[in-house]
FILUMLO-303168 format. One record per atom (N, C-alpha, C): x, y, z; residue number from 1. Coordinates in nm, 3 decimals, padded with zeros to 5 digits. Atoms other than C-alpha are relative to their C-alpha. Layout:
REM FILUMLO-303168
> px/py/pz/num
> X/Y/Z/NUM $
...
//
This chain:
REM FILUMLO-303168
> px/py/pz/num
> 00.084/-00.118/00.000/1 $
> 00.000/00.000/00.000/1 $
> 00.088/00.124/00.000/1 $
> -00.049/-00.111/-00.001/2 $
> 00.129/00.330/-00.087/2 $
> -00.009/00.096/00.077/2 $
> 00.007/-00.112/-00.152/3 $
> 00.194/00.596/00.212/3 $
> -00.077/00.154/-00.082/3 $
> 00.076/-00.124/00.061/4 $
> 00.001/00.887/00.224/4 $
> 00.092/00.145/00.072/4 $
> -00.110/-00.081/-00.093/5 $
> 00.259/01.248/00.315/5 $
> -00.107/00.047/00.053/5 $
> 00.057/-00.085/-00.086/6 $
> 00.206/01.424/00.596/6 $
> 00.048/00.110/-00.003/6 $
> -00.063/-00.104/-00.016/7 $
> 00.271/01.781/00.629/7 $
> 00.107/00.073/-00.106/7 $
> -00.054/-00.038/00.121/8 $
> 00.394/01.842/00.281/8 $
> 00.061/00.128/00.025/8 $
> -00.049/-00.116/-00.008/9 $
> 00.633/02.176/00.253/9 $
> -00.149/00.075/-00.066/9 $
> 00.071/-00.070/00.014/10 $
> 00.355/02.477/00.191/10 $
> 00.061/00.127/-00.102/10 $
> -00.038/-00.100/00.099/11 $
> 00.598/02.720/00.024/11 $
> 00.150/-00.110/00.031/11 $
> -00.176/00.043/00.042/12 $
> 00.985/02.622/-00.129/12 $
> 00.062/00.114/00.013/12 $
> -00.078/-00.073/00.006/13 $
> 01.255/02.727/-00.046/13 $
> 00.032/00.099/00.124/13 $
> 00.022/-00.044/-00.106/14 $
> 01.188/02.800/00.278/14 $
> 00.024/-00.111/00.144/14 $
> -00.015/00.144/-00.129/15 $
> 01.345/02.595/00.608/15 $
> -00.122/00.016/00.081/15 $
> 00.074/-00.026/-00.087/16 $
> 01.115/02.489/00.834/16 $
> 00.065/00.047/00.151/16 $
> -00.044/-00.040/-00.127/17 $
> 01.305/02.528/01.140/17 $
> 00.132/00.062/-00.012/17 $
> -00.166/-00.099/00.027/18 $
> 01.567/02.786/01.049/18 $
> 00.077/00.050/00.152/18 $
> -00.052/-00.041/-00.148/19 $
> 01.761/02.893/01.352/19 $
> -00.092/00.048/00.078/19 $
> 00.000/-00.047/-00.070/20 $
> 01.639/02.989/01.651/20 $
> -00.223/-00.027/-00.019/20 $
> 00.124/00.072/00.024/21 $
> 01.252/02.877/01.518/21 $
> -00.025/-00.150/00.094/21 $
> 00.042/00.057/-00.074/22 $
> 01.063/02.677/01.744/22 $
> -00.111/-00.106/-00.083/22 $
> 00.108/00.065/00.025/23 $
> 00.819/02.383/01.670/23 $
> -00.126/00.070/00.087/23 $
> 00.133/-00.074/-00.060/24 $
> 00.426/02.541/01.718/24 $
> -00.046/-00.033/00.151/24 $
> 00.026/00.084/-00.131/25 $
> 00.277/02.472/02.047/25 $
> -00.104/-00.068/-00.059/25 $
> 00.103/00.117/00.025/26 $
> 00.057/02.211/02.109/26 $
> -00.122/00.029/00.050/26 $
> 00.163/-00.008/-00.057/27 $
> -00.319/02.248/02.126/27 $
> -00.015/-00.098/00.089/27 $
> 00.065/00.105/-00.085/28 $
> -00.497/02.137/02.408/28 $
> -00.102/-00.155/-00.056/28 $
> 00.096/00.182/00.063/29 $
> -00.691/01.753/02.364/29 $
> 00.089/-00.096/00.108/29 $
> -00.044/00.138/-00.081/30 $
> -00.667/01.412/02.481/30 $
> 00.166/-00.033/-00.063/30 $
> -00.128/00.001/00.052/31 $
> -00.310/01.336/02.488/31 $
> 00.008/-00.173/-00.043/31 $
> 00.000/00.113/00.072/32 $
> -00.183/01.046/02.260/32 $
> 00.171/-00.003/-00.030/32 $
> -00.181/00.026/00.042/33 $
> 00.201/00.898/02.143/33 $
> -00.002/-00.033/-00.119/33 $
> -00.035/00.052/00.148/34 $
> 00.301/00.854/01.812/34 $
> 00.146/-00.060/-00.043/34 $
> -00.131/00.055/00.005/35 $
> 00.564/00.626/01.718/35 $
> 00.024/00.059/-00.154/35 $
> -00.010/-00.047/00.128/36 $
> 00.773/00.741/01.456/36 $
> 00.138/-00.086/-00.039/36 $
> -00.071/00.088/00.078/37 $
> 01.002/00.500/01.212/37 $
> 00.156/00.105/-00.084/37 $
> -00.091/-00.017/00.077/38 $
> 01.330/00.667/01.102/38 $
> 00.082/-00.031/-00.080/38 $
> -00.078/00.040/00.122/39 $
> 01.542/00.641/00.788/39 $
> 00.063/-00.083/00.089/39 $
> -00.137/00.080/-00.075/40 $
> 01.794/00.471/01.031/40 $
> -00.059/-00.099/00.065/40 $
> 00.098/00.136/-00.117/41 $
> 01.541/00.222/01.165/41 $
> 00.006/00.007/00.137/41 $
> 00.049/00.014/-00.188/42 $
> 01.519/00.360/01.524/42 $
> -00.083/00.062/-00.015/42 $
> 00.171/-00.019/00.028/43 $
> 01.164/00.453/01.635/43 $
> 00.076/00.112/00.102/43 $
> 00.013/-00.132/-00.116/44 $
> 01.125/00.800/01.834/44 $
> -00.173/00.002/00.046/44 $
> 00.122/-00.064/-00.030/45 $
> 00.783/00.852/02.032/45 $
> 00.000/00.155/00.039/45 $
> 00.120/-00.121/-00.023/46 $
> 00.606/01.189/02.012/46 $
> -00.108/-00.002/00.033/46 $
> 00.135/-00.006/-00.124/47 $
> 00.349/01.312/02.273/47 $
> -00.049/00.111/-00.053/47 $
> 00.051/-00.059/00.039/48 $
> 00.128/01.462/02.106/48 $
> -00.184/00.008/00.076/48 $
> 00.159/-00.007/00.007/49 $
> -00.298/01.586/02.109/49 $
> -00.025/-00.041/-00.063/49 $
> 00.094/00.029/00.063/50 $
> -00.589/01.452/01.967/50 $
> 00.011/00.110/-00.101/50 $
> 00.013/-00.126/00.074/51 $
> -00.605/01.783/01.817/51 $
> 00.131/00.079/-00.095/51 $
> -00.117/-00.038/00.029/52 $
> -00.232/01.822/01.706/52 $
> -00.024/-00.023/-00.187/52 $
> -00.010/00.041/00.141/53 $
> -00.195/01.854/01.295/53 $
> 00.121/-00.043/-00.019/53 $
> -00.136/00.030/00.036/54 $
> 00.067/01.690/01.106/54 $
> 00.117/00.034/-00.007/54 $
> -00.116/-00.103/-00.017/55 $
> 00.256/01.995/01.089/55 $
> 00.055/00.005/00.143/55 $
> -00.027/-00.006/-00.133/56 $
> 00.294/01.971/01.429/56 $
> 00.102/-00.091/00.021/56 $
> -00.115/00.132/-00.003/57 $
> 00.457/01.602/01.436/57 $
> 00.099/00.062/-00.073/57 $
> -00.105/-00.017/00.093/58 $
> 00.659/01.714/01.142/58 $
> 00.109/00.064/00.071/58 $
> -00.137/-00.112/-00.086/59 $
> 00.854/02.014/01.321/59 $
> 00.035/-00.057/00.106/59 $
> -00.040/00.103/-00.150/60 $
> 00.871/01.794/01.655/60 $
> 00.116/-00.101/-00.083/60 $
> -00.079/00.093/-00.027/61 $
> 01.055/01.549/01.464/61 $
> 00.107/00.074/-00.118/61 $
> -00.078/-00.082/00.046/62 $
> 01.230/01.786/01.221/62 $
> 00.100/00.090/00.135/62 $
> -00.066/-00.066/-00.089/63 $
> 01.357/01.945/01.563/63 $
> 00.115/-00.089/00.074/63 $
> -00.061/00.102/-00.081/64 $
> 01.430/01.627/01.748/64 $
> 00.099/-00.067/-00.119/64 $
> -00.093/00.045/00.079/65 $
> 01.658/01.539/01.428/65 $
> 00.125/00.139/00.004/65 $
> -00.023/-00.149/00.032/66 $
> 01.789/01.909/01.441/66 $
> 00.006/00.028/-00.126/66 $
> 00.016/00.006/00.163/67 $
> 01.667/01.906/01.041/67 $
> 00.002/00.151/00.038/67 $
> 00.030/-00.105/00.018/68 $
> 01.750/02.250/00.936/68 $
> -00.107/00.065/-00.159/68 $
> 00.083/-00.009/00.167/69 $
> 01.644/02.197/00.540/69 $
> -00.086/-00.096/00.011/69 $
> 00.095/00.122/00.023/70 $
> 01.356/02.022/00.581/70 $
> -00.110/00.010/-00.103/70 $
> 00.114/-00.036/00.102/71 $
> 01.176/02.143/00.266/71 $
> 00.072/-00.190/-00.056/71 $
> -00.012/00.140/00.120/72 $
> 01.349/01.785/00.135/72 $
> -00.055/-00.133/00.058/72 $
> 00.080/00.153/-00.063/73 $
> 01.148/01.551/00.381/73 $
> -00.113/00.030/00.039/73 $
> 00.143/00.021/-00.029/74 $
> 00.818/01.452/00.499/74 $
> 00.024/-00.103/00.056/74 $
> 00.017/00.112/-00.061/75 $
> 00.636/01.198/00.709/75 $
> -00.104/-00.069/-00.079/75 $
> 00.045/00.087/00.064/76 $
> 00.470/00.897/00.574/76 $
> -00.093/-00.071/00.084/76 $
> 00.064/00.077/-00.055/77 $
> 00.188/00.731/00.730/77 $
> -00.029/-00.169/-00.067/77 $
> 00.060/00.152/00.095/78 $
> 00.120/00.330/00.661/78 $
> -00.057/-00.054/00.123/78 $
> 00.115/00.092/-00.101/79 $
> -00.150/00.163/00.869/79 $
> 00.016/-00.177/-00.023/79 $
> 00.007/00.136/-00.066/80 $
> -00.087/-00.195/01.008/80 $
> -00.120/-00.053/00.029/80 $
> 00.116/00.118/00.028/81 $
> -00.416/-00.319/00.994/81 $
> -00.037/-00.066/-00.112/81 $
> -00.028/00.099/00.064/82 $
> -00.482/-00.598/00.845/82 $
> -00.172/00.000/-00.016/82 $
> 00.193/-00.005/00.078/83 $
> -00.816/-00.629/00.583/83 $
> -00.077/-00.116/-00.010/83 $
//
């Protein structure tokens, strides 16, 4: 099954977390973890909201990598359930 992106760049040419740029805060909601799969095959969890958008994960893990050019990545969702 083909992944669907998350949090696609919005404008080029533009870092998301250029110096001294912060990931957004987090809206209030039920809090939830998201495991996340890196190129390097180690997993990172993010504590995120119900209410959190993708953009949100994205810069959390664009930060927690310290990605400065991150117009050249994205996140990929693939669902493990089984049909």
């Amino acid at each position: 099954m083909a992944g669907h992106r998350l949090a696609a760049p919005e404008t080029l040419g533009i870092s998301t977390l250029a110096p001294g740029h912060r990931p957004p805060e987090i809206p209030s909601g039920r809090p939830m973890s998201i495991r996340v799969l890196l190129l390097d095959q180690s997993e990172h969890t993010f504590h995120l909201t119900d209410q959190s958008s993708g953009r949100v994960l994205f810069e959390m893990v664009c930060s927690h990598l310290k990605l400065i050019e991150s117009d050249y990545f994205g996140l990929e969702f693939q669902s493990q359930l089984s049909k």
